[in-house]
TORKOL-4160 file (C-alpha; in steps of 0.2 Angstrom, whole numbers, padded with zeros to 4 digits, m for minus):
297
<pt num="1" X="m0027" Y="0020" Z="1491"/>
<pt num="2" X="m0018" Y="0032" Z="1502"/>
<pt num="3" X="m0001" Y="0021" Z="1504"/>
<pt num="4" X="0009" Y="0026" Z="1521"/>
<pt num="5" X="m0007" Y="0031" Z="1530"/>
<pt num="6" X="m0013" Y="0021" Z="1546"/>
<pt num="7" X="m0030" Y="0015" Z="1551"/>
<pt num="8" X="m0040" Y="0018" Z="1566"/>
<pt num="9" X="m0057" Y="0016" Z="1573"/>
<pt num="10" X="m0056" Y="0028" Z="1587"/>
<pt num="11" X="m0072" Y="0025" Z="1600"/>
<pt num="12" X="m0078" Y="0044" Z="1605"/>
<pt num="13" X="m0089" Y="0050" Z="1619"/>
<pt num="14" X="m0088" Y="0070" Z="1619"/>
<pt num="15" X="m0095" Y="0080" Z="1634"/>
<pt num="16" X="m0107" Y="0089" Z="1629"/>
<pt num="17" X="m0113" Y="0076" Z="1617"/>
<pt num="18" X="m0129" Y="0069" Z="1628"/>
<pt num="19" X="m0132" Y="0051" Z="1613"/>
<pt num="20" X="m0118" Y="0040" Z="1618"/>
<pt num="21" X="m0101" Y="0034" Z="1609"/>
<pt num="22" X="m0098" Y="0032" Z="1593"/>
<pt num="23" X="m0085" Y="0029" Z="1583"/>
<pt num="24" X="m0072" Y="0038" Z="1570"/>
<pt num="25" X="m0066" Y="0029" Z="1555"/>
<pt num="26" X="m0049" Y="0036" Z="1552"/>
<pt num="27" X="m0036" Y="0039" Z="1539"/>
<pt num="28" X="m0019" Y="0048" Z="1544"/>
<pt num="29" X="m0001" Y="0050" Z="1540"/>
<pt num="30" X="0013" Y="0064" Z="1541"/>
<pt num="31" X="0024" Y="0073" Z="1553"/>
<pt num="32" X="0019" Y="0092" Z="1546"/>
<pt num="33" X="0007" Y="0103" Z="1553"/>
<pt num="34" X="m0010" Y="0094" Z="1555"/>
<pt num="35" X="m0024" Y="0096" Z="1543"/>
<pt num="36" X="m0043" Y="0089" Z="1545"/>
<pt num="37" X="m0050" Y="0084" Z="1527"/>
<pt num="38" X="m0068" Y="0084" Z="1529"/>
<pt num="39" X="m0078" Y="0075" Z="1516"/>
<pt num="40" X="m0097" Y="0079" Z="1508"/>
<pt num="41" X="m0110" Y="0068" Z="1502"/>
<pt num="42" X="m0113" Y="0054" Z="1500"/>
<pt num="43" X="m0096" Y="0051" Z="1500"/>
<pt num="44" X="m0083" Y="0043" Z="1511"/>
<pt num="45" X="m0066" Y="0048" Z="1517"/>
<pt num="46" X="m0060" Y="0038" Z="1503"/>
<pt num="47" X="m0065" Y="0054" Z="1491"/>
<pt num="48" X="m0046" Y="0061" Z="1496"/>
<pt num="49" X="m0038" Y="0050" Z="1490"/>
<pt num="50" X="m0030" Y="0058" Z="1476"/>
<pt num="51" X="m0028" Y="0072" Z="1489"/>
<pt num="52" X="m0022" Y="0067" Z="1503"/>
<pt num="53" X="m0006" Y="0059" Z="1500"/>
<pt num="54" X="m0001" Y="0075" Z="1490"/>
<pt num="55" X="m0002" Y="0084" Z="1506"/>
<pt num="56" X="0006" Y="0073" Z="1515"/>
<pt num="57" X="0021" Y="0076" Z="1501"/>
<pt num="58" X="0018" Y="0093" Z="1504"/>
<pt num="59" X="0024" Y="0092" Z="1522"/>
<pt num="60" X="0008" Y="0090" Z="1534"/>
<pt num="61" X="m0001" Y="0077" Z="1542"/>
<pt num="62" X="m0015" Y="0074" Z="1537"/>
<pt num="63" X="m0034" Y="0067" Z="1544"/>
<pt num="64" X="m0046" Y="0059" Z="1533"/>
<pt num="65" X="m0058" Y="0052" Z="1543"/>
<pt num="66" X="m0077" Y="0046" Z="1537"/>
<pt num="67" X="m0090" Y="0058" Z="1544"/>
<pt num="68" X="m0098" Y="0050" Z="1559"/>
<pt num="69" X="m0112" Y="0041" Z="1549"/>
<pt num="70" X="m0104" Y="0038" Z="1533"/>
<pt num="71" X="m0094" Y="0025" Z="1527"/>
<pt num="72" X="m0085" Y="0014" Z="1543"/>
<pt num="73" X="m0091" Y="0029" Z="1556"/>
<pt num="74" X="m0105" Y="0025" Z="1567"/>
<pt num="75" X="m0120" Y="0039" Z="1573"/>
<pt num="76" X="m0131" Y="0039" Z="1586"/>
<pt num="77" X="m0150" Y="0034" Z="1586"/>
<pt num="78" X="m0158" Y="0049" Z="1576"/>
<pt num="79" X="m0169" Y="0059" Z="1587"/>
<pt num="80" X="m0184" Y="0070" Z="1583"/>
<pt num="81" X="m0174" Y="0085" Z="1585"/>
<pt num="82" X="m0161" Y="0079" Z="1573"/>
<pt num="83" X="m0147" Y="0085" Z="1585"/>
<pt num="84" X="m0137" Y="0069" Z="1586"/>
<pt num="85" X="m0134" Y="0072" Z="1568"/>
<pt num="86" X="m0132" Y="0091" Z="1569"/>
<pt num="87" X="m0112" Y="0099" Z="1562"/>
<pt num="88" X="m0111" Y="0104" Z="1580"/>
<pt num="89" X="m0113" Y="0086" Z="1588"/>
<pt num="90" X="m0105" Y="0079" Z="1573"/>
<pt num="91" X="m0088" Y="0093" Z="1574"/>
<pt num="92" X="m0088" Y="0090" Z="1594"/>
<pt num="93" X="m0085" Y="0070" Z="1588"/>
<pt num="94" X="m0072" Y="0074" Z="1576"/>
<pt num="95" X="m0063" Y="0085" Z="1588"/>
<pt num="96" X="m0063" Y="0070" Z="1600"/>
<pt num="97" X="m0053" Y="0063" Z="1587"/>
<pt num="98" X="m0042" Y="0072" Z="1585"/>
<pt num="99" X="m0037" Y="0073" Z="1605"/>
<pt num="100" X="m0035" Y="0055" Z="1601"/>
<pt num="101" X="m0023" Y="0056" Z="1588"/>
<pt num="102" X="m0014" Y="0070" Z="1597"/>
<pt num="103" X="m0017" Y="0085" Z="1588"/>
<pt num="104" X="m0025" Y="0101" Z="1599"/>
<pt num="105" X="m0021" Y="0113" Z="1584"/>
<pt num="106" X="m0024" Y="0112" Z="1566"/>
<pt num="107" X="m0035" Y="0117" Z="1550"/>
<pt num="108" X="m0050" Y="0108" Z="1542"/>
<pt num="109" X="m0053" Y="0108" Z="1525"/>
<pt num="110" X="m0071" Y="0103" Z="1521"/>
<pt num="111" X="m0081" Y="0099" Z="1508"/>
<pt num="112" X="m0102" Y="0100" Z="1501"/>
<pt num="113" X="m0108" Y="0094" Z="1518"/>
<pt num="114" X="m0091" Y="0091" Z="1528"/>
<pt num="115" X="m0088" Y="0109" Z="1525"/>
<pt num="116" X="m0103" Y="0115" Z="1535"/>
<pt num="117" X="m0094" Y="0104" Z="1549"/>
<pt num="118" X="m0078" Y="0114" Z="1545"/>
<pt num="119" X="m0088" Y="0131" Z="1548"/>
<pt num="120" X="m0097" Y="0126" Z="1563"/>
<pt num="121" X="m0080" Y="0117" Z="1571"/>
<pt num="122" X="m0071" Y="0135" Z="1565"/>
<pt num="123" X="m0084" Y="0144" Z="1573"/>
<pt num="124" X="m0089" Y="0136" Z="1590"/>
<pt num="125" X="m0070" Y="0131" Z="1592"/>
<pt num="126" X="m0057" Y="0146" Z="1587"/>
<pt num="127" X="m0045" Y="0142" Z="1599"/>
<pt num="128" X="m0044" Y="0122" Z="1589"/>
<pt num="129" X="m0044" Y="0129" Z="1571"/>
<pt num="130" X="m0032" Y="0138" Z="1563"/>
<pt num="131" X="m0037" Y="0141" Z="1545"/>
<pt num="132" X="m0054" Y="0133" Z="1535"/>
<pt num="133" X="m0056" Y="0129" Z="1517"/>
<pt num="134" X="m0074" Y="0127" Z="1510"/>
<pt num="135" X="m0077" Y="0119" Z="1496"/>
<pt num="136" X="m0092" Y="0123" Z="1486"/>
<pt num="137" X="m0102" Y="0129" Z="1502"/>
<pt num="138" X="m0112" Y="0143" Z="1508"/>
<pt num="139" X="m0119" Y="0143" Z="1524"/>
<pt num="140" X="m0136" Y="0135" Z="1527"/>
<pt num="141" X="m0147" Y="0151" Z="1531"/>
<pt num="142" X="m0140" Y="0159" Z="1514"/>
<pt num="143" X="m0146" Y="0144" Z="1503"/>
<pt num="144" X="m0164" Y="0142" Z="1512"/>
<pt num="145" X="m0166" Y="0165" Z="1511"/>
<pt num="146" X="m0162" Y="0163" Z="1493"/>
<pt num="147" X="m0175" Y="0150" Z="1488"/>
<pt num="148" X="m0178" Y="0152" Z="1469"/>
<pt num="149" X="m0188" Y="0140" Z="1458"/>
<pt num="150" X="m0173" Y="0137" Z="1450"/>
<pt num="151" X="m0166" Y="0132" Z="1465"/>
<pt num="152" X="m0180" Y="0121" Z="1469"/>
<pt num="153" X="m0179" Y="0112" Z="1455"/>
<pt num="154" X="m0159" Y="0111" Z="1457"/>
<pt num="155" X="m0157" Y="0106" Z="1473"/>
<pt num="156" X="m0173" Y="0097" Z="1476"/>
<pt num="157" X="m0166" Y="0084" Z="1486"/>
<pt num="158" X="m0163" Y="0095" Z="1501"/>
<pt num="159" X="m0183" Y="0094" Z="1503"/>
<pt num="160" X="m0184" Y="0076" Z="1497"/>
<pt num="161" X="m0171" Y="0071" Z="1510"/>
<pt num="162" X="m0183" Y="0082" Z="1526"/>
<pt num="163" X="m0196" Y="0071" Z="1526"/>
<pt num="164" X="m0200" Y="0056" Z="1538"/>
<pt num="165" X="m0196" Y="0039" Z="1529"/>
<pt num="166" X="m0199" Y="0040" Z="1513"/>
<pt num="167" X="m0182" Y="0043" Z="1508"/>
<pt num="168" X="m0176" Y="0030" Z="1515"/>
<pt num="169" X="m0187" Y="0017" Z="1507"/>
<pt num="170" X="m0185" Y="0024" Z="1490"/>
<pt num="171" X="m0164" Y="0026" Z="1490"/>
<pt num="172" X="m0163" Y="0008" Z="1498"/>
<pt num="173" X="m0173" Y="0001" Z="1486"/>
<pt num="174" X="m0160" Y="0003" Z="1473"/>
<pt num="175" X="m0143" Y="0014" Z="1481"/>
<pt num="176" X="m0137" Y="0011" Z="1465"/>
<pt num="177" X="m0149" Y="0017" Z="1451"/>
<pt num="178" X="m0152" Y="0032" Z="1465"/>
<pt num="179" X="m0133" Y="0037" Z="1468"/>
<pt num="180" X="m0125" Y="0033" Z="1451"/>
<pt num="181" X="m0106" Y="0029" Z="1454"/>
<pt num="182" X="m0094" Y="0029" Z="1439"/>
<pt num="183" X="m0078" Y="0017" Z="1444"/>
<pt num="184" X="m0069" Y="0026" Z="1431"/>
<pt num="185" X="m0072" Y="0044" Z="1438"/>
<pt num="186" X="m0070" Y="0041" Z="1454"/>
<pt num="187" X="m0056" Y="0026" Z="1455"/>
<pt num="188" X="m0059" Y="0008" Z="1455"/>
<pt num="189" X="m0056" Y="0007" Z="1477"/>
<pt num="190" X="m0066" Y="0024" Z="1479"/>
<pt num="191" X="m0079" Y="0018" Z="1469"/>
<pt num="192" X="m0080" Y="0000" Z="1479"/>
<pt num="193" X="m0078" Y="0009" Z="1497"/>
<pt num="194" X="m0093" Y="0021" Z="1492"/>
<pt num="195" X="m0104" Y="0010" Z="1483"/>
<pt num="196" X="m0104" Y="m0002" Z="1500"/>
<pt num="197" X="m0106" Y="0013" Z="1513"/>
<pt num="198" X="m0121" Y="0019" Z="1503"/>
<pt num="199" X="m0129" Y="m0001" Z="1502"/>
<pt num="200" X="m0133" Y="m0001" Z="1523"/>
<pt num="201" X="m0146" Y="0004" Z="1529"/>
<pt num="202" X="m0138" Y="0014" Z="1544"/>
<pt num="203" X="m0130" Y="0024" Z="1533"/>
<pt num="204" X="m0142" Y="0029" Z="1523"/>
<pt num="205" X="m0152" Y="0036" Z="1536"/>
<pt num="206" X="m0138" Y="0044" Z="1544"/>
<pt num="207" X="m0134" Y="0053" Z="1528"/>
<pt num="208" X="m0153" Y="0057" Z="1526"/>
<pt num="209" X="m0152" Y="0065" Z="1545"/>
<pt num="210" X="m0138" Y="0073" Z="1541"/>
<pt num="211" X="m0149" Y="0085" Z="1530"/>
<pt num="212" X="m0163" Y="0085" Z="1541"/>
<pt num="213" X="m0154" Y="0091" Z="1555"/>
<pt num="214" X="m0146" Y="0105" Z="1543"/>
<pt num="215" X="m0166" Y="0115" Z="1538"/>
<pt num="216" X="m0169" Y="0109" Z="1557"/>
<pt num="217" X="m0155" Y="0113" Z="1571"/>
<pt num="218" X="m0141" Y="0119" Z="1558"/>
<pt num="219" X="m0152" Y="0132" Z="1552"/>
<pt num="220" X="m0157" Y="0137" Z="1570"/>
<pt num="221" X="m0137" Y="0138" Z="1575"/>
<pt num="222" X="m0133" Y="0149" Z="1561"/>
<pt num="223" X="m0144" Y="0162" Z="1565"/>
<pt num="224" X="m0141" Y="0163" Z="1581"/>
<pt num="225" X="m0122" Y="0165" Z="1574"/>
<pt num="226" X="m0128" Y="0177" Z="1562"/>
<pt num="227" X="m0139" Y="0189" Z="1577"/>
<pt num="228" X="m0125" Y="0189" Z="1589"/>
<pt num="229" X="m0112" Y="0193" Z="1578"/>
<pt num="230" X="m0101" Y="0181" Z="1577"/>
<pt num="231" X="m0088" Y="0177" Z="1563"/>
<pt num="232" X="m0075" Y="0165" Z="1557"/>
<pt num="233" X="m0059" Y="0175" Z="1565"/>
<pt num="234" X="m0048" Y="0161" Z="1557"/>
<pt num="235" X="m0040" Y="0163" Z="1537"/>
<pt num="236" X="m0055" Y="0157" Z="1526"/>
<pt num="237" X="m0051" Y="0150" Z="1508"/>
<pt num="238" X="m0069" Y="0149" Z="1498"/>
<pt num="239" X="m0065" Y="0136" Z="1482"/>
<pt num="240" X="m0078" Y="0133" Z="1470"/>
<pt num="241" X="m0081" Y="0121" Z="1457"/>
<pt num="242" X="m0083" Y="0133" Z="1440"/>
<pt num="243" X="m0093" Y="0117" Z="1431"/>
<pt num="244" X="m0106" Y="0116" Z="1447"/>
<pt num="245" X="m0120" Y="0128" Z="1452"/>
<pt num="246" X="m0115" Y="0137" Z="1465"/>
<pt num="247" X="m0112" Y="0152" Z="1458"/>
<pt num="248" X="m0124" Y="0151" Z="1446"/>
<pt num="249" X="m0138" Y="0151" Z="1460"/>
<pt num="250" X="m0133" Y="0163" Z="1472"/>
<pt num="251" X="m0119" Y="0175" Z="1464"/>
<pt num="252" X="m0101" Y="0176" Z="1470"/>
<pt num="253" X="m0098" Y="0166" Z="1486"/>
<pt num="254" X="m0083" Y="0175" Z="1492"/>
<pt num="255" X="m0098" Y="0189" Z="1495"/>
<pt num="256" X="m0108" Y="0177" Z="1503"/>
<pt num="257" X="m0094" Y="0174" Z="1516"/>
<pt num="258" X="m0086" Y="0191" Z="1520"/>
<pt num="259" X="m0102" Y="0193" Z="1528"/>
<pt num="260" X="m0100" Y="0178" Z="1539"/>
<pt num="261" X="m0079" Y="0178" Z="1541"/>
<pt num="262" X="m0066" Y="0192" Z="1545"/>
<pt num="263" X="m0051" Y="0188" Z="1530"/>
<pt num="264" X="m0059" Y="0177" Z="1517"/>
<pt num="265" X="m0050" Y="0172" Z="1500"/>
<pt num="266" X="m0053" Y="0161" Z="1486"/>
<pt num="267" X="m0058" Y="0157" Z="1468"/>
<pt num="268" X="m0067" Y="0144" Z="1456"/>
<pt num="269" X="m0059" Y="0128" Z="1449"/>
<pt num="270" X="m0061" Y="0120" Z="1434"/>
<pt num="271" X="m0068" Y="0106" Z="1440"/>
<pt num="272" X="m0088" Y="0099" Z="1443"/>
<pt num="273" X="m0095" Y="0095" Z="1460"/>
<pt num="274" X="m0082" Y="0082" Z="1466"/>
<pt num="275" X="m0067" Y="0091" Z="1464"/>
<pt num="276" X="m0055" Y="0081" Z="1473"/>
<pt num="277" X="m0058" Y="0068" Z="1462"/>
<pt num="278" X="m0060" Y="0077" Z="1446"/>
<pt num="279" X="m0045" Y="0091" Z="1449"/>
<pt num="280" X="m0034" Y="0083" Z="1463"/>
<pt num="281" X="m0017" Y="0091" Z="1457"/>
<pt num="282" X="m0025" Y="0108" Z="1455"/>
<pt num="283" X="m0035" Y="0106" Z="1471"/>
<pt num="284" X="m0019" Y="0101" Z="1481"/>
<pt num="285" X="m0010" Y="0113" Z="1474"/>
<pt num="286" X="m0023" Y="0129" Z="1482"/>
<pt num="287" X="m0023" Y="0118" Z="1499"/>
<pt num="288" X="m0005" Y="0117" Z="1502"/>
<pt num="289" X="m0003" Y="0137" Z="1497"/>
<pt num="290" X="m0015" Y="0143" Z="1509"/>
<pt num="291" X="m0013" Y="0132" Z="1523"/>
<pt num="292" X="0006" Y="0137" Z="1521"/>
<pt num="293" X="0001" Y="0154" Z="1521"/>
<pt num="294" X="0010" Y="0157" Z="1501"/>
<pt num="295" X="0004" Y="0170" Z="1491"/>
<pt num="296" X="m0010" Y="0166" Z="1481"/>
<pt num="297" X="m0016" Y="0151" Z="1492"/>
């Protein structure tokens, strides 16, 4: 997977991030105009790789690193608050990164949970970001104020993953049976980089904190977001996966987000939940036109 590209650990410490370093497993390569690609769950970086290297092709440099928690990225302790795990903590570690590998300006593509680390790193930090791509992602606040039965029972897991331990000691006791990776699907090297992250321990509770921290603090940031005003200034492409749920929950997200962004585009792909995997071409292809600012990307 992703020939050309280096490999880095880079040890982070963020001011403003009270829980100590961590670190940032990376992926990059290019000489174009950086681009952050920003997994969700329970995936790793790895998930790019049909991706990534097209980009690179397409003339940027590209980012893949593994959320700090997933895969080879370390998190802190979790907390009773959940904020060590929180997008903003967790974008003020990626953006640490970044300053690492040199790049002050650039766009983040993220997404399921990686994209409400793109929206929060796109909000808190206009002056970093230049354009955000969400991939099948509506803001937190807008899923929990549209609770449906049907989304209940849809995304029941959201619920499951909030409580105190028991999550943990069910999904550990068979990662496996509980996460049900297809080698074929996903790529033989994806599939093994995946199927090892989601077998520790560590990992497993960081993902699981991860959700907890997005009904908890996540929620709370939003609607402090949402109360003052504030919006995404930057261009914002919304892709959905036309074979998920998405839409078929809460409507037409590119309505969900011209309440929460200024100049918002988008449409649905082909594609089920994983669509970098599943659609890379077509996926690639929608990246590269709108972070080059083409028509119809």
């Amino acid at each position: 997977m992703f020939p050309g590209f280096e490999v880095d650990d880079i040890l982070v410490d963020p001011d403003g991030v009270d829980d100590g370093p961590t670190v940032v497993h990376v992926r990059h390569a290019g000489t174009g105009p950086p681009v952050l690609l920003l997994h969700g769950h329970p995936r790793t970086g790895s998930t790019w790789y049909r991706v990534a290297p097209r980009l690179v092709e397409a003339g940027f440099t590209v980012v893949v690193p593994d959320l700090p928690g997933y895969g080879a990225s370390t998190a802190p302790d979790p907390q009773p608050d959940h904020a060590p795990h929180a997008k903003r903590a967790t974008a003020e570690r990626l953006l640490a990164a970044m300053d690492a590998l040199g790049h002050e300006r650039f766009a983040v593509v993220g997404h399921d949970r990686g994209s409400y680390v793109a929206f929060r790193m796109a909000m808190d930090h206009p002056e970093r970001v230049t354009r955000v791509a969400l991939l099948d992602c509506i803001p937190i606040v807008e899923h929990l104020e549209r609770i449906t039965p049907e989304f209940a029972t849809a995304w029941w897991h959201w619920f499951f993953f909030a409580q105190p331990g028991t999550p943990e000691r069910v999904i550990l006791a068979d990662p496996d049976r509980w996460y049900h990776g297809d080698p074929e699907a996903m790529g033989a090297e994806n599939h093994a980089e995946w199927r090892e992250a989601v077998r520790k321990p560590s990992v497993v509770r960081a993902m699981l904190e991860d959700y907890r921290a997005g009904l908890t603090v996540d929620r709370a940031d939003e609607t402090a977001d949402r109360a003052a005003g504030r919006k995404i200034d930057q261009p914002l492409l919304v892709l959905s996966s036309g074979r998920d749920d998405l839409e078929q929950l809460f409507g037409d997200p590119l309505a969900i987000w011209r309440d929460w962004a200024t100049d918002v585009r988008g449409w649905a792909i082909d594609s089920g939940h994983h669509v970098a995997e599943e659609r890379p071409v077509e996926l690639s292809a929608a990246l590269a036109g709108f972070l080059s600012d083409r028509p119809g990307g």
